[in-house]
N, C-alpha and C positions, 0 to 999 in steps of 0.2 A: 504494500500500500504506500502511496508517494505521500511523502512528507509535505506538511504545508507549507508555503512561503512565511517568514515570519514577516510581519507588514512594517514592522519598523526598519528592518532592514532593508528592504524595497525601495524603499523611500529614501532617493538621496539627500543629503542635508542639504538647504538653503545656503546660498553663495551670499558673504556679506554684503552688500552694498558698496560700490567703492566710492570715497568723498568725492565730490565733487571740487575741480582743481579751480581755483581763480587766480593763478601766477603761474607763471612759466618755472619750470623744471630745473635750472638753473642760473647761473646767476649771469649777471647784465655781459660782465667781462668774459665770461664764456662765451654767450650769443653771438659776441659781435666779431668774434672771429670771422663768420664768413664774410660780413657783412664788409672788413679791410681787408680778407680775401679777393672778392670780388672791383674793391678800390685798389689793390696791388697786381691783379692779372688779367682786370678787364677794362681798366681803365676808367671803374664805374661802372662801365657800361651791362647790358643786359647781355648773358654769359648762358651758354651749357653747363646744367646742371654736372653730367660724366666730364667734360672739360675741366670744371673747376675741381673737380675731388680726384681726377686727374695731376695737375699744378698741385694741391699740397698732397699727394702722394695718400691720401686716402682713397676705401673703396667705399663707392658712392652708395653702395645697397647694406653697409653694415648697421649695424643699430647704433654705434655713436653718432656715426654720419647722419644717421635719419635724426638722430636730435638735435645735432647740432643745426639744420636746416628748422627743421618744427620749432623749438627755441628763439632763435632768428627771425621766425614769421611772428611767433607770440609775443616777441618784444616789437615788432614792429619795424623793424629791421630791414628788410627784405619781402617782394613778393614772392610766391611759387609754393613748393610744398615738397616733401623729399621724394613725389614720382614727378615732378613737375620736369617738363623735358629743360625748359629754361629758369635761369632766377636773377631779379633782377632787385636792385635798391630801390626804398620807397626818398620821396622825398628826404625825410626826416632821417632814413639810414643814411643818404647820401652826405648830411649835412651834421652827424655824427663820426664820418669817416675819411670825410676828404680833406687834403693836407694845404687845399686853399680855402678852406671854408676859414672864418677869423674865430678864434680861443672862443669870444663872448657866443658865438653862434653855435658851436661843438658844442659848449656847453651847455646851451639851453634845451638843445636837440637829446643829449646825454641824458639831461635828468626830467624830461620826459618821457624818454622811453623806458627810461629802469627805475621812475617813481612816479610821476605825476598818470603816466596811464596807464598804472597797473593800479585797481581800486584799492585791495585794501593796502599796497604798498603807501599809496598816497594818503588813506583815510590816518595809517598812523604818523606819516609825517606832518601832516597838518596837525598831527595833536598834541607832537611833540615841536615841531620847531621854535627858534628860538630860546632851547634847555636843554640843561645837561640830559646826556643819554642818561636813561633812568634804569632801574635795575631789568637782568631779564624776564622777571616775572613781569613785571609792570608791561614792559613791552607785550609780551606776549598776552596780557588780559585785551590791551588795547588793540591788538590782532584779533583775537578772538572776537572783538565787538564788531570788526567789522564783513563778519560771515565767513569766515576763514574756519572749517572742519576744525574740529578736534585731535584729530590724528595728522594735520599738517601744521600745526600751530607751528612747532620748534622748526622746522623746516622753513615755513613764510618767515620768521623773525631774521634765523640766521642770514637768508637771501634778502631781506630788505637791508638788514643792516651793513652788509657786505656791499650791498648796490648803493648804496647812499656815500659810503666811506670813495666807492670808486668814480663815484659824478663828484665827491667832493663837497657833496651836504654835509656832510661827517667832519669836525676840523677838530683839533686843540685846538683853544683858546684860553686865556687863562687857568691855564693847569687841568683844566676837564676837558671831555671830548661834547661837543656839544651838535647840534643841529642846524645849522644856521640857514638863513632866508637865503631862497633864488637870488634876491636882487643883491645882496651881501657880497655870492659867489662872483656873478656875473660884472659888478662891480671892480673887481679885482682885474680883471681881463681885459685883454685889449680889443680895442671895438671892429680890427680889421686886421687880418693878415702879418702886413706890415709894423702898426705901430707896439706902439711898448706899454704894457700895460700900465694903470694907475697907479699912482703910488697910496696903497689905503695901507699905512704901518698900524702894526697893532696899539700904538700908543694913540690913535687917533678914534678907535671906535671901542662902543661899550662891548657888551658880551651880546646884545643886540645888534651891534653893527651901526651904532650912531651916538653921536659926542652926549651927553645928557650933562642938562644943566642946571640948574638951582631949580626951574620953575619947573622941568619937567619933577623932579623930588616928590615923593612925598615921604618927609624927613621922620614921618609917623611910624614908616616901616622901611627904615633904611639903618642899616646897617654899614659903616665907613669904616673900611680896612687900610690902613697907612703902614704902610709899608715899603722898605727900598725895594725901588723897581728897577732902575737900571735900561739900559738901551736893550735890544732886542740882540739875545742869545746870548748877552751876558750870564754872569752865574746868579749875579743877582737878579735879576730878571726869572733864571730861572728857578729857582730858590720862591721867586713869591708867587708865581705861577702855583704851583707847585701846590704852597701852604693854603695858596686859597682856593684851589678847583679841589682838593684833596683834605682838606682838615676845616678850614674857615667855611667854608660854604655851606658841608652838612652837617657841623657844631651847630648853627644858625637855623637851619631848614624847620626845625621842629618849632621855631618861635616866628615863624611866618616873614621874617626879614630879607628885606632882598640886598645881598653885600653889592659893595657900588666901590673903586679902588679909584685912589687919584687919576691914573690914564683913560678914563671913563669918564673925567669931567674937563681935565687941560693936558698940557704937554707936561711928562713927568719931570721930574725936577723942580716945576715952578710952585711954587707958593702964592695962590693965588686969589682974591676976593672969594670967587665960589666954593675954591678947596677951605677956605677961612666959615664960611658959611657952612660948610659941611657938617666941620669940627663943633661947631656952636650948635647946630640943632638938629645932626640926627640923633635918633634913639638909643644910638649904642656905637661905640667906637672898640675897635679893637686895633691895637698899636702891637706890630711886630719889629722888635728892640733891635733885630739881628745886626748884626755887619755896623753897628755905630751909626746910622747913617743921620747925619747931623738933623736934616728936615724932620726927620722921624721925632727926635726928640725936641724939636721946635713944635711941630705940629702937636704933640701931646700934653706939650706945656700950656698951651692954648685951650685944648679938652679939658686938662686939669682944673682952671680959672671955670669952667660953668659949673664944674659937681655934676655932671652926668655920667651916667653908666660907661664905663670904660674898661675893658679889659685885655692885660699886660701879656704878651708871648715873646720868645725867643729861641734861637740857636743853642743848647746848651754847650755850646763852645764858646760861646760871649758872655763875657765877665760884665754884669751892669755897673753902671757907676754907683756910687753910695744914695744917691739924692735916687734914686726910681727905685732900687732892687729893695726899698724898704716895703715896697707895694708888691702883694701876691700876684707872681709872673709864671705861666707855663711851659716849663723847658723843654723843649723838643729834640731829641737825638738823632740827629740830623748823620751822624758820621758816617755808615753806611746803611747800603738798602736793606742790610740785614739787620741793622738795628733798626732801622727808619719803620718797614713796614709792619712786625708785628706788633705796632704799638698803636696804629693810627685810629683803631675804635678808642684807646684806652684815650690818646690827648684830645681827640672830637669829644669823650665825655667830660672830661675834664674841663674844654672850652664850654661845654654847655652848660655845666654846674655853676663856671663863675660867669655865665651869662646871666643866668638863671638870681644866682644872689645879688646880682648889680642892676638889674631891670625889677626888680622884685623892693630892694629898697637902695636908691645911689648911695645916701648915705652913710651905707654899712662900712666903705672902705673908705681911710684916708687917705688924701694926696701930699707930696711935700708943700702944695702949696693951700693947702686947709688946715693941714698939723700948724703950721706957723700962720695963718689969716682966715683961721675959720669964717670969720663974719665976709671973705669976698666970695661974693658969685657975681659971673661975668651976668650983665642981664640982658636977655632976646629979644 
């Protein structure tokens, strides 16, 4: 007698679903491979598909080839498709990849194709621009919001962030990596072929990309980091980069303050009305002792005279002179990265605790110049 079927095993199991893709498969710098393929062996021009995989010595039916074409078209790149007998550049790829297009025009072309028209590439750069790259997760929530599957979240994040770094959205700036505006980048560039870019020095714009001034302030939630800055790749320069994209900036984060550095309001070095105006009525000042730098302890002499929240940091290689180092100052071990970095939760706390008691009451701490004239405060 034949045995019966058993019915659950009849029954093949259900194929999961596969997500649904809304970004291309790899990243911007990979696509565009064919795309300066095509500007190296066709002159531009509109090419055989076997021709060109021909020229770089691939074979035109393999599966990297078919992605790298497919790719190519999902960015925008190129028309055709990897049976396409021809493939040709789209506008936009043309002016991505050609060596007389000008810097500003490559560029605009760049970070359109690898941000602005890809949705949710663009949905989180619009959320983040103009701030620091924020943690992975962070990112990847703000992926996730904008329809991006579940099971491709880490894969969308890494490829945006990869494409943004290589159109150049992506920069250091003041010690952090940040986001910065189209018009930011494209600013930088020169407007044709030929000339030579603008001079935009990083002493001349904020972490937004523009001089901020008294009025633009609101001194209510400004936070004013003084510190030797130095010319551009100096050590002090880099040194203050550093302390404030890395230690100043997220000490502060939890108390809603936005740090604002002298090169963010005039040309470093100068002491000047606004920079004076600073000192006097934002909310909190933090004075970094390092390297001597004479302004540094002019400018805190000046803090000193209102009795406002103020708090003391340093190199702990710098010996302070007798008249500040009687005021609680946070030493930082700066000697090496192996000293430097396992400690930088420990001094971000530390800056936020005596954030924390000097916004909570100024009064709490004395200055050399209250110990001996208690009764002056400078008046606003």
């Amino acid at each position: 007698m034949a045995k019966k079927a058993n019915t659950a095993e009849a029954i093949p199991p259900k194929r999961k679903a596969r997500a649904k893709r809304t970004f291309p498969t790899c990243s911007f710098e990979e696509a565009i491979e064919i795309a300066a393929a095509i500007q190296k062996f066709a002159a531009g021009q509109k090419v055989r598909r076997l021709t060109l995989f021909d020229q770089l010595g691939k074979a035109p039916d393999s599966g990297p080839s078919r992605s790298m074409v497919t790719n190519a078209r999902n960015y925008g790149l190129i028309k055709g498709n990897y049976s396409s007998e021809y493939l040709e550049l789209t506008p936009d790829g043309t002016a991505a990849t050609a060596e007389d297009t000008a810097p500003r025009e490559r560029a605009r072309a760049r970070v359109k194709l690898a941000i602005q028209a890809i949705q949710p590439f663009n949905g989180v750069y619009e959320r983040f621009v103009n701030n620091k790259v924020p943690s992975h997760a962070v990112v990847a929530d703000a992926m996730k919001e904008t329809g991006v599957a579940d099971s491709l979240i880490e894969e969308a994040v890494d490829t945006f962030v990869v494409n943004a770094k290589y159109v150049s959205l992506l920069q250091t700036l003041s010690g952090a990596e940040r986001f910065v505006t189209v018009d930011h980048l494209l600013d930088s560039l020169p407007a044709s072929p030929t000339a030579k870019p603008a001079p935009v020095a990083a002493t001349e714009i904020s972490e937004h990309g523009a001089l901020i001034t008294s009025a633009d302030a609101d001194f209510a939630t400004t936070c004013f980091y003084i510190t030797p800055i130095g010319s551009d790749g100096s050590e002090q320069r880099q040194h203050s980069d550093l302390f404030l994209g890395s230690i100043v900036e997220p000490a502060v984060e939890q108390f809603d303050l936005n740090v604002i550095r002298a090169d963010a309001i005039d040309k470093p070095g100068l002491i000047t009305k606004q920079v004076i105006e600073f000192l006097l009525k934002a909310r909190l000042v933090i004075a970094d002792l390092s390297y001597h730098n004479p302004n540094v302890f002019y400018e805190l002499a000046i803090r000193h005279a209102t009795r406002l929240p103020t708090v003391q940091i340093t190199r702990s290689t710098d010996r302070l002179p007798f008249d500040v180092n009687q005021n609680r100052t946070i030493h930082i071990d700066t000697d090496s990265i192996f000293t430097l970095v396992p400690k930088l939760e420990t001094y971000k706390s530390e800056i936020a605790s005596q954030v924390r008691r000097a916004l909570d009451d100024p009064d709490a701490t004395d200055n050399p110049i209250t110990l001996f004239w208690p009764s002056l405060k400078v008046s606003l």
